[in-house]
GULUMVEX-780206 format. One record per residue: residue in one letter; x, y negated, z of N, C-alpha, C, O in turn. Coordinates in steps of 0.1 Angstrom, whole numbers, padded with zeros to 4 digits, always signed. Layout:
<rs>
AXYZXYZXYZXYZ...
</rs>
This chain:
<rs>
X-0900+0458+0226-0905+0469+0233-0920+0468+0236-0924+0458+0242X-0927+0479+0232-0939+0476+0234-0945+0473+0247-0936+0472+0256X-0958+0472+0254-0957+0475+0271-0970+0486+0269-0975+0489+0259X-0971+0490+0280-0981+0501+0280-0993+0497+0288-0990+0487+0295X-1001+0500+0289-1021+0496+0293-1023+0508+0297-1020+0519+0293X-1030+0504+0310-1038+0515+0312-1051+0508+0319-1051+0496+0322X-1060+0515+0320-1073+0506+0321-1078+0505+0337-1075+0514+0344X-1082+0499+0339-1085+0494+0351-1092+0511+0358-1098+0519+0351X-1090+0512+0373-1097+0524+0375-1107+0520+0382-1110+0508+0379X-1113+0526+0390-1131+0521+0397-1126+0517+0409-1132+0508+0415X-1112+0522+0416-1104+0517+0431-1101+0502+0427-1102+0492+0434X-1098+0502+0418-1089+0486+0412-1103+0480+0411-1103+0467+0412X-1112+0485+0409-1124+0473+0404-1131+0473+0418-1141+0465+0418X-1131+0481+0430-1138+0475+0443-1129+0466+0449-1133+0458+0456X-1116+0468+0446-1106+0461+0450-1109+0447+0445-1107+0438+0453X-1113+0446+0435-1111+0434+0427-1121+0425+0432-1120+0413+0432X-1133+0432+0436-1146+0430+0440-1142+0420+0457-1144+0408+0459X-1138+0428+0464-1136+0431+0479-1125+0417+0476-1132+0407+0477X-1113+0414+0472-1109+0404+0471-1111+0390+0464-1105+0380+0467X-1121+0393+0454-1127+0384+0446-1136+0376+0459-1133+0364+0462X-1146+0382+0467-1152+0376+0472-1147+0372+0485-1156+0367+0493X-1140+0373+0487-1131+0370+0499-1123+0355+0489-1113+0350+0494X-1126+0351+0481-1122+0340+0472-1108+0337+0473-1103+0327+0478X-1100+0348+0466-1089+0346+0468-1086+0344+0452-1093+0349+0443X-1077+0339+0450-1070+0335+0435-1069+0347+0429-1068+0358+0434X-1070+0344+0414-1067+0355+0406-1051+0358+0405-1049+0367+0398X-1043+0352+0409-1030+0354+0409-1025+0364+0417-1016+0372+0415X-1036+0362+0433-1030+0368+0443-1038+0383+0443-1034+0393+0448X-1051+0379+0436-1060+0395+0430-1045+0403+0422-1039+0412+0427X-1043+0396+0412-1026+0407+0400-1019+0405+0411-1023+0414+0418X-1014+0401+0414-1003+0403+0422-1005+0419+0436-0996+0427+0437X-1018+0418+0443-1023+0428+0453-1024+0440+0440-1015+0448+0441X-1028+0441+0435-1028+0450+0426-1018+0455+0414-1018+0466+0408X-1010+0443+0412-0994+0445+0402-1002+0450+0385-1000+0458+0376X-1014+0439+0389-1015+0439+0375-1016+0421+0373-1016+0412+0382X-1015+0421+0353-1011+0407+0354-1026+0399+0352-1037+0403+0348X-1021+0384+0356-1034+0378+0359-1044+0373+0350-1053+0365+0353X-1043+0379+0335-1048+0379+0325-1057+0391+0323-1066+0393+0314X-1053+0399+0330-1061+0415+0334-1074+0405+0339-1084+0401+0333X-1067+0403+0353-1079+0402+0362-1089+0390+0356-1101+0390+0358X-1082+0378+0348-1095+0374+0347-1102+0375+0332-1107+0365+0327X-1100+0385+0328-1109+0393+0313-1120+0399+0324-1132+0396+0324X-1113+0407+0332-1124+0422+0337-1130+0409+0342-1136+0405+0332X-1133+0397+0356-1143+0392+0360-1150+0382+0350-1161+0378+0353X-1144+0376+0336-1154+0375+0330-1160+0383+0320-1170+0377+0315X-1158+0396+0315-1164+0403+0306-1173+0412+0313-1181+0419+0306X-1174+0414+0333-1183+0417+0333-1191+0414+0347-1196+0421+0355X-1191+0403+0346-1198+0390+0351-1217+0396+0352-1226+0394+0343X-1219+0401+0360-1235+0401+0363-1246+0390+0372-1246+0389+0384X-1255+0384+0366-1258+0372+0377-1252+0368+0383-1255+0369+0395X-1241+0361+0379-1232+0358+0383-1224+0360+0398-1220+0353+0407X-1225+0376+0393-1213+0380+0402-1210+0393+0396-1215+0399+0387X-1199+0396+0403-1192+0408+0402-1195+0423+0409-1194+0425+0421X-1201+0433+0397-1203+0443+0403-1196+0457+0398-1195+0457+0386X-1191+0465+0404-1175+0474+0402-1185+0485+0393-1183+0490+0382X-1193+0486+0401-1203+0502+0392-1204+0496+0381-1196+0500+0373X-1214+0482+0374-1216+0479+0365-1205+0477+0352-1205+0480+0340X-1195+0472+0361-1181+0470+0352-1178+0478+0346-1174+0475+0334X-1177+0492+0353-1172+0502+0351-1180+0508+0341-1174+0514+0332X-1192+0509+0341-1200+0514+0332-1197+0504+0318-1195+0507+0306X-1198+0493+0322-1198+0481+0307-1184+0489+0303-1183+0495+0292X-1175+0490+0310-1162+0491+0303-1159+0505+0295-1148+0508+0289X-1172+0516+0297-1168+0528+0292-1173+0526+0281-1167+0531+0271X-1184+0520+0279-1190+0520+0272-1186+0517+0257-1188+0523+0246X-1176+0499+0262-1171+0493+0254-1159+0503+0242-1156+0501+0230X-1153+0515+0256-1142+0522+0249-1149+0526+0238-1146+0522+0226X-1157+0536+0241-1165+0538+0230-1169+0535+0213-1168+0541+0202X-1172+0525+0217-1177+0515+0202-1164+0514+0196-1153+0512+0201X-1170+0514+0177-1161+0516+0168-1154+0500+0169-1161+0491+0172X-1144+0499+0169-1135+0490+0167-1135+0486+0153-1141+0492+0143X-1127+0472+0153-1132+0462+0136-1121+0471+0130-1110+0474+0135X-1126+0474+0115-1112+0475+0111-1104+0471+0105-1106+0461+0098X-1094+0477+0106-1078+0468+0102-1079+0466+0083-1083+0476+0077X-1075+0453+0076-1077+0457+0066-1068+0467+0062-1075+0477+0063X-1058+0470+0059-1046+0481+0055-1057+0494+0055-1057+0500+0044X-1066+0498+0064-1072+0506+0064-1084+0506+0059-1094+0512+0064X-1085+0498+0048-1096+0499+0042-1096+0501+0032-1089+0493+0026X-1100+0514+0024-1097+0519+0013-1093+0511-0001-1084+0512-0009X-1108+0502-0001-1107+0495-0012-1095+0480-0016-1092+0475-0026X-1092+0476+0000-1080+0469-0001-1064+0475-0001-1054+0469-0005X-1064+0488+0005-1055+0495+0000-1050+0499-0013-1038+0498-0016X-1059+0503-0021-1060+0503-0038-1052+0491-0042-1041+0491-0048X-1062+0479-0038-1051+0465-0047-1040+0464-0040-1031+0457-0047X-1035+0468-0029-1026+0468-0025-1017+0474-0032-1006+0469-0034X-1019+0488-0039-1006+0497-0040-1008+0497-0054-0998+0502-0058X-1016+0493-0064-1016+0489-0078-1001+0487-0083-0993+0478-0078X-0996+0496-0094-0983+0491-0101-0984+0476-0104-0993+0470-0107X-0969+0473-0103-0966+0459-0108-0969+0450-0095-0960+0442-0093X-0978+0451-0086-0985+0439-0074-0965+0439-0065-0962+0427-0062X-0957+0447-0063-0952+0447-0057-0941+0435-0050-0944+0425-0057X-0936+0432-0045-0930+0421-0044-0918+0417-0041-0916+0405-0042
</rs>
């Protein structure tokens, strides 16, 4: 079963802020928020500013990131699609 994502909101990231610096564990950050603790510590290192954590900044890094083209998959690349579906390759 797959699980479902939803992206961090700007409440969750002052939250994250407000408890981050209050130096509480990133366990007890997912847990106060019921997200898991591989969430929390992607978002404080991918957007780590002078080393610290800033919620506006984040927030903006992370729209940003939505944005940008993603790598793509080979299956979806035309020209390996082709040798892929070639008579005979089958298996």
């Amino acid at each position: 079963m797959a699980k479902n994502y939803t992206h961090l909101t700007r409440g969750e990231r002052l939250r994250i802020r407000q408890l981050h610096s209050e130096r509480n564990s990133l366990a007890f950050i997912a847990q106060a928020l019921g997200r898991s603790k591989s969430t929390i510590s992607e978002e404080l290192r991918r957007n780590q500013y002078r080393a610290s954590y800033v919620p506006a900044m984040a927030d903006s890094m992370a729209r940003k990131r939505r944005k940008q083209p993603r790598r793509q998959r080979k299956i979806d690349c035309p020209e390996i699609r082709t040798i892929i579906s070639l008579p005979g390759l089958e298996h």
